[in-house]
C-alpha positions in Angstrom: 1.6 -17.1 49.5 1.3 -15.3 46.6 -1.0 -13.3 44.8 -2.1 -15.8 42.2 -6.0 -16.0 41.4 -7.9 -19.7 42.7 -9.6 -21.2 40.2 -12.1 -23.9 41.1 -12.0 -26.7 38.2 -15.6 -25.8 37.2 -14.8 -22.3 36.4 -12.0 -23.4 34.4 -14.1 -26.4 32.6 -17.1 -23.3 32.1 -14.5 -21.2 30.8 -13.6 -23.7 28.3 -17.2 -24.3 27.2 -18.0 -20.9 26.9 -15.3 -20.7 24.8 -15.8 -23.7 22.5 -19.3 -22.4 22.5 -18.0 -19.2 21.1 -15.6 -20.5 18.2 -18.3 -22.6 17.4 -21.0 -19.8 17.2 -18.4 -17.7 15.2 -17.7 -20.6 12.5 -21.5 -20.9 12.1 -22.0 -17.5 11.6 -19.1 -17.4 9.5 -20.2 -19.9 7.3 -23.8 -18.8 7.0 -22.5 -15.8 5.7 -21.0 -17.0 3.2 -23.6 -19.5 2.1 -26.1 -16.0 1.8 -23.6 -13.7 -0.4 -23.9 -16.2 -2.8 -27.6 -15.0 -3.3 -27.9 -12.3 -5.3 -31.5 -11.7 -3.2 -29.4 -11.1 -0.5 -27.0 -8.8 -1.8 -29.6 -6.7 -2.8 -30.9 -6.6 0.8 -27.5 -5.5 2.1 -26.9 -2.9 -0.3 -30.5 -1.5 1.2 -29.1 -1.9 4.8 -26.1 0.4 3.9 -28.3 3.0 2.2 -30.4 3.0 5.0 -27.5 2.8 7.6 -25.9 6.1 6.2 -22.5 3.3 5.9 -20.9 6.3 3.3 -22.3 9.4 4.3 -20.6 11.5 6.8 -23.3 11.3 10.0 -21.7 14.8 11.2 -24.5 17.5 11.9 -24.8 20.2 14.6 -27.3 19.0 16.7 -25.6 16.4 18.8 -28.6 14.3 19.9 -28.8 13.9 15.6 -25.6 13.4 15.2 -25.1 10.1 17.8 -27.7 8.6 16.4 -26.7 8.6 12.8 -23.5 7.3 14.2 -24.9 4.3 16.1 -27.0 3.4 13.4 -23.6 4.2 10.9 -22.4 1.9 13.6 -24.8 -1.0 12.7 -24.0 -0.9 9.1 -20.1 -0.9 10.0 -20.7 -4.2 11.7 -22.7 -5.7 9.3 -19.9 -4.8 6.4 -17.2 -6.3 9.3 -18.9 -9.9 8.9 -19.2 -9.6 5.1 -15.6 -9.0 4.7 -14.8 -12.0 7.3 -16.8 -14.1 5.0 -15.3 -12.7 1.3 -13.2 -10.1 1.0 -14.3 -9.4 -2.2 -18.3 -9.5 -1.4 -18.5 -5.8 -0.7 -17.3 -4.9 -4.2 -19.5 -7.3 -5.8 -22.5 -5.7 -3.9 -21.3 -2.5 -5.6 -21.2 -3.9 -9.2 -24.5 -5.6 -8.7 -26.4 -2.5 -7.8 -24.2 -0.2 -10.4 -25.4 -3.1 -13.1 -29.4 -2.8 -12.0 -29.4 0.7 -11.6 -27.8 1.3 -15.7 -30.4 -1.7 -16.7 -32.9 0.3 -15.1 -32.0 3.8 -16.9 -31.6 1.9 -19.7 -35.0 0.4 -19.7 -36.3 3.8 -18.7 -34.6 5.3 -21.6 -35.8 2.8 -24.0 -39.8 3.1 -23.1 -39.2 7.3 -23.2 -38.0 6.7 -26.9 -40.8 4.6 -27.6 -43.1 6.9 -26.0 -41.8 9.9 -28.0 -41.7 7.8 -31.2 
């Protein structure tokens, strides 16, 4: 006798749902992704996500209790930005130009009422 594992058929026919299950879940999610970084709304709300997840800044510091947590919240962006770029490669850089093009309408809006409140 060898050491070869028993299977019973339902553990093999529950392995195969569970993974079915899974590959289905993952196509969903997959496509609901990229059904939502067609909204601009959304992309807004992700950029805020990163901002707020630290997803650029170094989470280093000297007090290590600090410093874990800025990395599992870091973390939480990272896995967010991992499912963007499943659904569109190119998503994250179009986040990026959206939020570049608000923020230089807003200066420029700003700037424009300062001129016409020094005028």
């Amino acid at each position: 006798m060898g050491n070869k594992p028993i299977f019973m058929t339902s553990d093999v026919e529950k392995a195969a749902k569970i993974k079915k299950d899974e590959e289905y879940q993952k196509a969903r999610d997959l496509s609901d992704m990229q059904k939502l970084l067609k909204l601009p709304e959304f992309r807004r709300f992700l950029w805020k996500v990163w901002e707020k997840t630290g997803l650029t800044r170094n989470p280093f510091s000297t007090n290590a209790l600090e410093m874990g947590r800025a990395c599992g919240i870091q973390a939480v962006g990272q896995e967010i930005l991992a499912d963007v770029n499943d659904a569109d490669v190119y998503a994250f850089a179009q986040i990026q130009r959206d939020h570049i093009s608000e923020r230089k309408s807003k200066e420029a809006a700003e700037k424009k009422e300062e001129e016409k409140q020094n005028a």
